[in-house]
N, CA, C and O of each residue as an XYZ file, in Angstrom:
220
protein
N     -21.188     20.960     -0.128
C     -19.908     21.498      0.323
C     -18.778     20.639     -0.226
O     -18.896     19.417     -0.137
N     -17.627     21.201     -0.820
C     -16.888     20.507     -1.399
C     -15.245     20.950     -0.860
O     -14.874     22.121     -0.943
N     -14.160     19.632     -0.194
C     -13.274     20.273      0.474
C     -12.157     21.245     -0.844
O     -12.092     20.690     -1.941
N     -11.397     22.533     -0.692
C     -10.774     22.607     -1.930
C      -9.655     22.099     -1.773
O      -8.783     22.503     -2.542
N      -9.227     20.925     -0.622
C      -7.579     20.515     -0.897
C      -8.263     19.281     -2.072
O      -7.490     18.970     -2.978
N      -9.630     18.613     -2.068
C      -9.700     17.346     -2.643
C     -10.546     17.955     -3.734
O     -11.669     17.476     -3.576
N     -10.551     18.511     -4.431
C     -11.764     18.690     -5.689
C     -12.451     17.299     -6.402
O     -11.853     16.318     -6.842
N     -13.939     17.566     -6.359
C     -14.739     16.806     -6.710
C     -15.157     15.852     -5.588
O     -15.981     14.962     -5.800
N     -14.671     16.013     -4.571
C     -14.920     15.094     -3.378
C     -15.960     15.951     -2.115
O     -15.550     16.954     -1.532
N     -17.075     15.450     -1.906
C     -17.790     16.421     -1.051
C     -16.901     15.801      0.574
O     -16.349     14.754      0.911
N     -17.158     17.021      1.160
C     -16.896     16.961      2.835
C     -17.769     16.611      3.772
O     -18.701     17.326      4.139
N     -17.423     15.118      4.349
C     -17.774     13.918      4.828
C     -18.914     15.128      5.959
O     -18.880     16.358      5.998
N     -19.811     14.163      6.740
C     -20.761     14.917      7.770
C     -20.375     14.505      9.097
O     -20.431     13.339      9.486
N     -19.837     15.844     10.034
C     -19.276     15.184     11.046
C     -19.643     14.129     11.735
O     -18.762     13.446     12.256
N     -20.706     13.855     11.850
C     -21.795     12.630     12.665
C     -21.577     11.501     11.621
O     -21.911     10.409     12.082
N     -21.073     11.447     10.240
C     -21.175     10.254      9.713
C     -19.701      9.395     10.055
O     -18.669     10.021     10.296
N     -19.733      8.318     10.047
C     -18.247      7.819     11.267
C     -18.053      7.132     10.098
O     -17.979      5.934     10.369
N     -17.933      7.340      8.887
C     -17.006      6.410      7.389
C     -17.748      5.195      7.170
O     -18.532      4.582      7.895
N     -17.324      4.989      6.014
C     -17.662      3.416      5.387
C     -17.158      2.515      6.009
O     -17.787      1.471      5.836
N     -15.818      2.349      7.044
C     -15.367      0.917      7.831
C     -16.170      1.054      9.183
O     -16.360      0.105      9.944
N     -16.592      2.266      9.385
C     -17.130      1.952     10.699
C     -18.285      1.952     11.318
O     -18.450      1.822     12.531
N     -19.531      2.174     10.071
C     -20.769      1.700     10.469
C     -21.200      0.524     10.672
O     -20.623     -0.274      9.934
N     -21.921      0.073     11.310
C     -21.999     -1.489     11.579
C     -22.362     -1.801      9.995
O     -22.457     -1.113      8.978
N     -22.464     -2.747     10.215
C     -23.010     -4.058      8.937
C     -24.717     -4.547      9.197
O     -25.176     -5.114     10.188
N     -25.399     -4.132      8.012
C     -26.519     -4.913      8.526
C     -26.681     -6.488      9.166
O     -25.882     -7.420      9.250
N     -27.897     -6.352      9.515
C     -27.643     -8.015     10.191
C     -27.789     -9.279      9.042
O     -27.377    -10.422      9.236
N     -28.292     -8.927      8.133
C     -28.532    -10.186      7.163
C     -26.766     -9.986      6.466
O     -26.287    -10.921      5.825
N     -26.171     -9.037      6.633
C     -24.645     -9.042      5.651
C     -24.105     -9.846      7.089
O     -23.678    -10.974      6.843
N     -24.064     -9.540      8.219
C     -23.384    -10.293      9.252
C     -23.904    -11.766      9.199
O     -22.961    -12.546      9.331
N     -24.971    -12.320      9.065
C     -25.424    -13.635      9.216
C     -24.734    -14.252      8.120
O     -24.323    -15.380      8.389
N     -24.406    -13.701      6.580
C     -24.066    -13.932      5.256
C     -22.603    -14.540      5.645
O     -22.090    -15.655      5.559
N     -22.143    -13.136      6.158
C     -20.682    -13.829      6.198
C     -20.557    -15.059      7.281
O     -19.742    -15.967      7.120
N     -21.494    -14.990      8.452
C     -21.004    -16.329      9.445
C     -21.350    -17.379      8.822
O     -20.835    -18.366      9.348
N     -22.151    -17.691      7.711
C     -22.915    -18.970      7.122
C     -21.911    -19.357      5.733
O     -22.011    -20.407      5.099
N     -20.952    -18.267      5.441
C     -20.070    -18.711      4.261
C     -19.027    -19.204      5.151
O     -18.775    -20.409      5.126
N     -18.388    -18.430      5.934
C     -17.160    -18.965      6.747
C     -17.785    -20.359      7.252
O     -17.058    -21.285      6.893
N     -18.554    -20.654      7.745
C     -19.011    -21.621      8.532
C     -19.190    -23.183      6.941
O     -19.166    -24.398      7.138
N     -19.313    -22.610      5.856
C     -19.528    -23.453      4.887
C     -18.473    -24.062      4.152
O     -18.393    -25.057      3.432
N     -17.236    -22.672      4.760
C     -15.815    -22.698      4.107
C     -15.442    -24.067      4.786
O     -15.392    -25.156      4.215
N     -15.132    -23.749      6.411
C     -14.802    -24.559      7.598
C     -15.332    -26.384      6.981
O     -14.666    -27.392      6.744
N     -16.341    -26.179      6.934
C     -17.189    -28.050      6.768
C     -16.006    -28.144      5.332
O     -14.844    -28.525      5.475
N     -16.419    -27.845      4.406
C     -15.830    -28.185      2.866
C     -14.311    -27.878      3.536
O     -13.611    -28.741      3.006
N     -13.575    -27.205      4.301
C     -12.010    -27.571      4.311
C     -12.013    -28.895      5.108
O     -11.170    -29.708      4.728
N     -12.931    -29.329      6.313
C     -12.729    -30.299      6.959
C     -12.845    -31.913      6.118
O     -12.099    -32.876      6.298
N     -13.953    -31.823      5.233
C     -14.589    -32.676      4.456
C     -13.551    -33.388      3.362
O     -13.585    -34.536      2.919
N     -12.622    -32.308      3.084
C     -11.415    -32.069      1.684
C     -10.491    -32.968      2.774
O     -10.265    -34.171      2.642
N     -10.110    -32.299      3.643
C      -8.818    -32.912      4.469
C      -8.865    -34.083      4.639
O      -7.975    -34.890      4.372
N     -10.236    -34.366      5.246
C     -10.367    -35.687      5.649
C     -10.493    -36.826      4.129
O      -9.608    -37.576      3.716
N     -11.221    -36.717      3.826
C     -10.795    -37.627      2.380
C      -9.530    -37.593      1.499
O      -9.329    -38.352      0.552
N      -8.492    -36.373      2.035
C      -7.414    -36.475      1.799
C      -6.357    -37.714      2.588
O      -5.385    -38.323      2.141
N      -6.902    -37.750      3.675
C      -6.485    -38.559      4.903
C      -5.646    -37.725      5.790
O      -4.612    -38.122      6.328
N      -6.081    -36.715      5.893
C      -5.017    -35.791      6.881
C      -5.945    -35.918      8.166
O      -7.127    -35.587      8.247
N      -5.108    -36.494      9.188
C      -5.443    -36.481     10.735
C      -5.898    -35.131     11.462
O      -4.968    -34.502     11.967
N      -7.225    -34.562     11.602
C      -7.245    -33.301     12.168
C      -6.664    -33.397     13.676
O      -5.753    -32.826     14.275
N      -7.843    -34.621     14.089
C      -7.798    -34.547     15.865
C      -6.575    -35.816     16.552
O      -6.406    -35.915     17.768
């Protein structure tokens, strides 16, 4: 089924709720908490040998 205001674009399935709003698998959710979490150490690590006072 194809909508005719959008040509070449098929018409989404009412039950499918879009690309932002299906969850995330769990290994893409663990991915991102273990990069943020890697970001966090390496900004703390940088600062501090910079000599910037966190606490």
């Amino acid at each position: 089924m194809t909508d005719p205001a959008k040509p070449g674009k098929k018409q989404r399935d009412p039950g499918d709720p879009g690309f932002w709003r299906r969850p995330l698998p769990s290994a893409a959710v663990w991915a991102i908490i273990a990069v943020a979490a890697v970001i966090v150490v390496v900004a703390v690590i940088v600062s501090l040998s910079l000599g910037v006072r966190l606490f």
